[in-house]
C-alpha positions as CSV (number, residue, x, y, z in Angstrom):
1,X,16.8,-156.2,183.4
2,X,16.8,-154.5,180.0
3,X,15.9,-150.8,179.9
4,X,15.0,-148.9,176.9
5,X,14.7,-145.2,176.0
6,X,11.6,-143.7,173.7
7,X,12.2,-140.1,172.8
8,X,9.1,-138.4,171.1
9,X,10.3,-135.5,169.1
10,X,7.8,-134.1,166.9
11,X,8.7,-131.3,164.7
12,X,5.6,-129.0,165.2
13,X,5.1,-126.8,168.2
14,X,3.1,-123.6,169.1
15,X,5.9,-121.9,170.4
16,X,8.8,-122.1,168.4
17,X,8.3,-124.3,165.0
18,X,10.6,-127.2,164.6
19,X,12.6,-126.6,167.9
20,X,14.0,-130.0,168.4
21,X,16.2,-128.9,165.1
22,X,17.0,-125.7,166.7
23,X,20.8,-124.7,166.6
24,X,22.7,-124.1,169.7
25,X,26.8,-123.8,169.7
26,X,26.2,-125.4,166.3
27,X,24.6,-128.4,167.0
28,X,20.6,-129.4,166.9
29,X,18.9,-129.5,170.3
30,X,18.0,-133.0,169.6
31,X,21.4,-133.5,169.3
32,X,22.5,-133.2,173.1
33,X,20.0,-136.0,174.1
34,X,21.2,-138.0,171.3
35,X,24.5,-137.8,172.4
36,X,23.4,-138.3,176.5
37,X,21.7,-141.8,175.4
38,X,24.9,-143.1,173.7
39,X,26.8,-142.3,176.4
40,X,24.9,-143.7,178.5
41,X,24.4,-147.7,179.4
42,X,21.1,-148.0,177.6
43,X,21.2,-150.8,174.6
44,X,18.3,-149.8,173.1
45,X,16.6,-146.4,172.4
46,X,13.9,-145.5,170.0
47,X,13.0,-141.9,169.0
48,X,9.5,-141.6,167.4
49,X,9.0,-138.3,165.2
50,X,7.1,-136.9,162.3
51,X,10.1,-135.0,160.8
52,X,12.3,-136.8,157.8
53,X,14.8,-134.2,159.2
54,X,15.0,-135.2,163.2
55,X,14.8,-139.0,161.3
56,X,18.0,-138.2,159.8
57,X,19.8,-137.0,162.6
58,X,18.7,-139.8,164.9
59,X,20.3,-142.3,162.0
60,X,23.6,-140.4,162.1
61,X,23.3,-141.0,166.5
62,X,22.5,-144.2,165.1
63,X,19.3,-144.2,167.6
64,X,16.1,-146.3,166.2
65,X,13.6,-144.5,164.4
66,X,10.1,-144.8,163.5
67,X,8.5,-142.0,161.1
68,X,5.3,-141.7,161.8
């Protein structure tokens, strides 16, 4: 059985704009699941978001992205 991962990250939010870019101990929250899914035995994983940033990052994780 394949499994995949889809991580929706938009960057607006009511609360706290662009929080998925948010820095903690230096690093993006996005980051920290980024990291998680590499570690972890999934092949493939997809992150869907409207930011060019949180694109960016998830190319550097070398996670799949679609801008949309």
């Amino acid at each position: 059985m394949k499994l995949i991962s889809v991580i929706p990250a938009r960057s607006g939010s009511k609360g706290l704009k662009n929080k998925n870019i948010y820095p903690i101990n230096n690093k993006s929250l996005i980051s920290y699941t980024f990291k998680q899914i590499k570690e972890s035995k999934l092949k493939n994983s997809y992150v869907l978001t409207n930011s060019k940033l949180l694109k960016k990052i998830a190319s550097k994780y070398k996670i799949n992205n679609q801008y949309v």
